[in-house]
C-alpha positions in Angstrom: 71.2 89.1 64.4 70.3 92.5 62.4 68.1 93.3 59.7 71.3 93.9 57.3 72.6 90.7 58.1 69.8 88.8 57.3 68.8 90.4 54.1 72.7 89.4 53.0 72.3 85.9 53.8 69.1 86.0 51.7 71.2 87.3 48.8 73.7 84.5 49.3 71.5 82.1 49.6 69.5 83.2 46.1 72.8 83.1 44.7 73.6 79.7 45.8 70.9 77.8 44.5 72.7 78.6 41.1 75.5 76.6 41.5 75.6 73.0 40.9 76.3 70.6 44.9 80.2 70.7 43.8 80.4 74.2 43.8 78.2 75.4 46.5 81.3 75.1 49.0 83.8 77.3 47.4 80.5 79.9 46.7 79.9 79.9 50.5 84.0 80.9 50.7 83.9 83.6 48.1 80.4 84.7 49.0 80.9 85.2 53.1 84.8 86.1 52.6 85.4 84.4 56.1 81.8 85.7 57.8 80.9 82.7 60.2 77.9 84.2 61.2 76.8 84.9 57.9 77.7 81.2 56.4 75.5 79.6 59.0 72.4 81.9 58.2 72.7 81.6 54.8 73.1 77.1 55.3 70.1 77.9 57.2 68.1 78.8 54.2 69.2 75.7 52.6 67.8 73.3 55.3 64.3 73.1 54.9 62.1 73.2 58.1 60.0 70.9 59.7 56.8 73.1 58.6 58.0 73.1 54.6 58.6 69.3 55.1 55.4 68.7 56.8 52.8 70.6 53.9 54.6 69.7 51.3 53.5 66.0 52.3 50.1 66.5 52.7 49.6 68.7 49.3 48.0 66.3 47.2 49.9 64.9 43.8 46.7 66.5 42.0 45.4 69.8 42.8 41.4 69.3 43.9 40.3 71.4 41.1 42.0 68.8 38.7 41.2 65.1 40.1 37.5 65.1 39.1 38.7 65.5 35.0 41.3 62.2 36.1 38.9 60.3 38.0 36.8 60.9 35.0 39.2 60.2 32.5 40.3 56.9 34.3 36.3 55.7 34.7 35.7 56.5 30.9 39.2 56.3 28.8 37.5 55.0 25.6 35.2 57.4 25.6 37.3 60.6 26.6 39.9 62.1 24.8 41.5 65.4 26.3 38.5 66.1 28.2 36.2 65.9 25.2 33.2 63.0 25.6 32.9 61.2 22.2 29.7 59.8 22.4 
């Protein structure tokens, strides 16, 4: 597979994640004009991979730098609001 043809899949792709599930199959049509090859690197880019899958389990639903201020909030509710102690 070449450079070239790569960087055009990447373009169809980008262009693809426009378009709503309906339309996406008559996009691939107008998009590849018939290119096999191309059509099956772009459908590729759709599919995520088993590394995407696999970190985007294990990222926490709180970044780090955020689960002290809930932890906080959720140990002292009535006495914190926004982050501001009201003592």
């Amino acid at each position: 597979m070449g450079h070239r043809k790569q960087q055009q899949a990447e373009a169809v792709f980008h262009d693809l994640v426009d378009q709503t599930p309906d339309e996406q199959n008559k996009f691939f049509e107008m998009a590849c004009k018939g290119d096999i090859e191309l059509r099956e690197l772009a459908e590729k880019l759709l599919e995520p991979s088993d590394e995407v899958i696999d970190r985007f389990l294990q990222t926490p639903a709180f970044a780090p730098e955020h689960r002290n201020a809930v932890q906080l909030q959720a140990e002292h509710s009535e006495k914190i609001v926004w982050y501001y102690s009201m003592d």
